[in-house]
C-alpha positions as CSV (number, residue, x, y, z in Angstrom):
1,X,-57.4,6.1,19.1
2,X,-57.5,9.0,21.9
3,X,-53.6,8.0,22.6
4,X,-52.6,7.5,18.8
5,X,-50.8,10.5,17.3
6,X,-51.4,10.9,13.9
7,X,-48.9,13.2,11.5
8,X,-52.0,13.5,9.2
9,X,-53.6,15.6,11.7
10,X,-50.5,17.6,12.2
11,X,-49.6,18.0,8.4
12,X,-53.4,19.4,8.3
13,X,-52.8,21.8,11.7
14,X,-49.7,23.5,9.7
15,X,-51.8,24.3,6.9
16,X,-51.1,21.2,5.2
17,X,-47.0,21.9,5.4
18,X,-44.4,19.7,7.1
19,X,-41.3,21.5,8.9
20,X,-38.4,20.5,7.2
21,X,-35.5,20.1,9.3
22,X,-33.0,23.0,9.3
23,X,-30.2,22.7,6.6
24,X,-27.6,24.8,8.6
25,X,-27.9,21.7,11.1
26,X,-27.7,19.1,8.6
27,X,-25.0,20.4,6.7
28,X,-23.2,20.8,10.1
29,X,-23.9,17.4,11.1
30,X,-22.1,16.5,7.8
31,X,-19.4,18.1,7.6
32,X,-18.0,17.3,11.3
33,X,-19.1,13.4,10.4
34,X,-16.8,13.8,7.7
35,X,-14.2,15.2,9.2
36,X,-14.2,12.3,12.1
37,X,-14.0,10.1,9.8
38,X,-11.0,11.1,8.1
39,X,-9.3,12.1,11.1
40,X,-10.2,8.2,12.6
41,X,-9.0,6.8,8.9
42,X,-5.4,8.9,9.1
43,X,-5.0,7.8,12.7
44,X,-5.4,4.1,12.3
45,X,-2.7,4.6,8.5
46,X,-0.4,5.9,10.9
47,X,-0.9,3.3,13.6
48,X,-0.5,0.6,10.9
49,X,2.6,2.7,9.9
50,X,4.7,2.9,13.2
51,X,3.9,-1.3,13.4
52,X,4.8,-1.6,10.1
53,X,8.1,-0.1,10.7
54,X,8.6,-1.9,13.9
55,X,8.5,-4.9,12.1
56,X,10.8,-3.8,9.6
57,X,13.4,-3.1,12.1
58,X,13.0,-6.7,13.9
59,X,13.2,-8.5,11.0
60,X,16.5,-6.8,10.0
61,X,17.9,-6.7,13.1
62,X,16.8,-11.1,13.5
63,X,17.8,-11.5,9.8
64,X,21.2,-13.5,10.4
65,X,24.5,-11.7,9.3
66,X,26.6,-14.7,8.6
67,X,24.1,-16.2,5.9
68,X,23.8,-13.0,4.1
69,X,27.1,-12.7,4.0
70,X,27.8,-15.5,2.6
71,X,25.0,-15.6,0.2
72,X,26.6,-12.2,-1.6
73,X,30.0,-13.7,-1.8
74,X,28.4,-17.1,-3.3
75,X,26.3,-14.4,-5.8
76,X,29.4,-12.4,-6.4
77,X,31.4,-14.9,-7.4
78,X,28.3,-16.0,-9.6
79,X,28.8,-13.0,-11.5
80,X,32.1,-13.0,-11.8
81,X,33.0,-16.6,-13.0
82,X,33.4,-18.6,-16.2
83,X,31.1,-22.0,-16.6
84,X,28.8,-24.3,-18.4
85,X,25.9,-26.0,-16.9
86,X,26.1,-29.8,-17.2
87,X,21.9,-30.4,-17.3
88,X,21.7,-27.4,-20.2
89,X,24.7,-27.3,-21.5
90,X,24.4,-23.1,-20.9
91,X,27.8,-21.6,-21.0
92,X,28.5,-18.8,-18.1
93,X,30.4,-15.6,-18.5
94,X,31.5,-12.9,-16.3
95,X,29.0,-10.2,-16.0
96,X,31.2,-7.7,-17.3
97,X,32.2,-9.5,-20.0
98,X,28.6,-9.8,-21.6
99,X,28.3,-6.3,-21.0
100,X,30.8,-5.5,-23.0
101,X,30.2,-8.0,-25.5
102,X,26.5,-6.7,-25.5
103,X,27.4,-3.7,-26.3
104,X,29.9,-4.5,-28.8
105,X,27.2,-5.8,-30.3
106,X,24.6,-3.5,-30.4
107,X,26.9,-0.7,-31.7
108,X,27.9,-2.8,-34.8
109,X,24.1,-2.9,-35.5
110,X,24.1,0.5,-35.6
């Protein structure tokens, strides 16, 4: 045992104390953890941000213009048309129309 180090021994040198480490040191130690950590966690949000966006603006711009055109106009005219569905039998009215007629009816339950 002449190479062994034993903390016993030590404890027993100090007058059976043990140094406790310095708190200003810990507390440091902490606090700049800490604040590497945030700083790492808003780097990578605004990383994922500026791809995020990047993406946005190549989908839009690859998004083709003719089909969405035409898709609005088909929706439009949706909206604005008279019908009845031949599987439900569900009549269709103008948008504007059942607004109206929605409110019409609301206000005479009032």
């Amino acid at each position: 045992m002449s190479g062994h180090h034993d903390a016993h021994a030590d404890s027993e040198q100090m007058g059976g104390q043990t140094a406790d480490p310095a708190a200003g040191s810990t507390v440091f130690v902490g606090v700049v953890g800490t604040l590497i950590v945030v700083a790492i966690v808003i780097a990578l949000e605004a990383v994922w941000y500026v791809a995020q966006r990047g993406e946005d603006v190549v989908k839009r711009e690859n998004q083709a213009y003719t089909p969405r055109v035409e898709l609005e106009r088909a929706q439009q005219g949706w909206l604005e048309e008279y019908g009845q569905d031949a599987e439900t039998g569900a009549v269709k009215i103008p948008i504007d129309v059942a607004m109206e007629a929605t409110v019409r009816e609301l206000q005479s339950k009032q």
